[in-house]
C-alpha positions as CSV (number, residue, x, y, z in Angstrom):
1,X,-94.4,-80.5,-18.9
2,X,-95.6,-83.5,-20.9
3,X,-98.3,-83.5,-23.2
4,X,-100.3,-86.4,-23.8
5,X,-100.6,-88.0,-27.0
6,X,-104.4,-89.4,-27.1
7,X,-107.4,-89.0,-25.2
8,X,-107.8,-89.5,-21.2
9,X,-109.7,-92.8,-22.0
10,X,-107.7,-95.5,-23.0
11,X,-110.5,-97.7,-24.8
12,X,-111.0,-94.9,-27.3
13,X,-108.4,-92.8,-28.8
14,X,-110.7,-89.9,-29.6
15,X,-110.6,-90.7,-33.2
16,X,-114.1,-91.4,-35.1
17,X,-113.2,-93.8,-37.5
18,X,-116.7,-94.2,-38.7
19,X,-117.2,-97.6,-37.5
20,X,-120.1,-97.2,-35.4
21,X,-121.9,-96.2,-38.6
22,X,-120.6,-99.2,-40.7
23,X,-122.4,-101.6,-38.7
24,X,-124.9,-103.2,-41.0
25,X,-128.2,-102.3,-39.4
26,X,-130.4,-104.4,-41.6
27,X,-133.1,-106.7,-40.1
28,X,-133.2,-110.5,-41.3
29,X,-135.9,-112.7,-40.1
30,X,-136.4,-116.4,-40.6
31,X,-138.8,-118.2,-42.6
32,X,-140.5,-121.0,-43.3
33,X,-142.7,-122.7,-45.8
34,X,-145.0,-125.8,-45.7
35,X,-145.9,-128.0,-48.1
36,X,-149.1,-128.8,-48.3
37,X,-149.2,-132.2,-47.5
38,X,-147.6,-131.4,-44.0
39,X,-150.4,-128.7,-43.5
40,X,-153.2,-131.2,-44.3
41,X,-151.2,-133.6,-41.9
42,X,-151.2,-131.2,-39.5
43,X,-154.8,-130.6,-39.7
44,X,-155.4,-134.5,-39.6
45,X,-153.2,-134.9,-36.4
46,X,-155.2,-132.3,-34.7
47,X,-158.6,-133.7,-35.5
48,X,-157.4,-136.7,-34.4
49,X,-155.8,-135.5,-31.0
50,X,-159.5,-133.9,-30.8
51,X,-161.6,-136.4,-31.1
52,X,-159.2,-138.5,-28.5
53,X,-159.9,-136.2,-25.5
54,X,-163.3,-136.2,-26.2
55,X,-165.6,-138.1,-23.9
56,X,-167.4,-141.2,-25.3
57,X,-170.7,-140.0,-23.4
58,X,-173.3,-138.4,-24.0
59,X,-174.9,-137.0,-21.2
60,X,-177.6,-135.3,-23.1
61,X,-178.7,-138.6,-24.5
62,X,-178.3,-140.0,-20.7
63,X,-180.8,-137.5,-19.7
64,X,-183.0,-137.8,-22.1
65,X,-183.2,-141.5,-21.4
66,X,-183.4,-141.1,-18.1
67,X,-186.6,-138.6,-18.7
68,X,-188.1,-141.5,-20.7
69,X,-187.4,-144.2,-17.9
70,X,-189.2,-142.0,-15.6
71,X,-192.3,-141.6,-17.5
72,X,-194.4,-144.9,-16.8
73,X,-196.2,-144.8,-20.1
74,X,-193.0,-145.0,-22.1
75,X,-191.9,-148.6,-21.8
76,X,-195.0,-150.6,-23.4
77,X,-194.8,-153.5,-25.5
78,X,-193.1,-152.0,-28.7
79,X,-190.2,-150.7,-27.1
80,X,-189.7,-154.0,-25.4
81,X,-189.6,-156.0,-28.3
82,X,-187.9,-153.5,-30.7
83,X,-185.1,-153.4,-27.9
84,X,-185.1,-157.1,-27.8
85,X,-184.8,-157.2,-31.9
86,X,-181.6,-154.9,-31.4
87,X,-179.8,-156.9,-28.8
88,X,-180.5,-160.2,-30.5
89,X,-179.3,-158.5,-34.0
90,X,-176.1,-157.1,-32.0
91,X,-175.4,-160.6,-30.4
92,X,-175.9,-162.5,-33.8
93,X,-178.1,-164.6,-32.5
């Protein structure tokens, strides 16, 4: 009879050579650090990305104007002429 030399598995002999616990187990995670120039940047870009989506109306003031326009007793001669004054002042004229 022969006797084998070794375990039945070929992959592992059957020895424990301790290598399963030499594996360094510790945990490293990445970092990073801003400057703070790049954060106020960043704060600057978004602000700015805000303000571009947002919409150029105002549709509370529309209403509200709208209300006004509606009411007969609200265009008289005083809003007439200080609407006049403000389109002759933004024309240059």
């Amino acid at each position: 009879m022969i006797d084998r030399i070794g375990s039945i598995n070929p992959i592992s002999s059957g020895k424990n050579y301790g290598w399963n616990n030499q594996i360094n187990r510790s945990v490293q995670t990445d970092s990073i650090s801003l400057s703070q120039e790049a954060v106020e940047k960043s704060e600057l870009y978004r602000a700015h990305e805000l303000v571009a989506s947002a919409s150029d109306v105002r549709l509370d003031r529309i209403t509200e104007l709208k209300q006004k326009l509606a009411d007969p007793s609200y265009i008289n001669d005083t809003i007439i002429h200080a609407t006049a004054d403000k389109i002759i002042d933004v024309l240059g004229l």
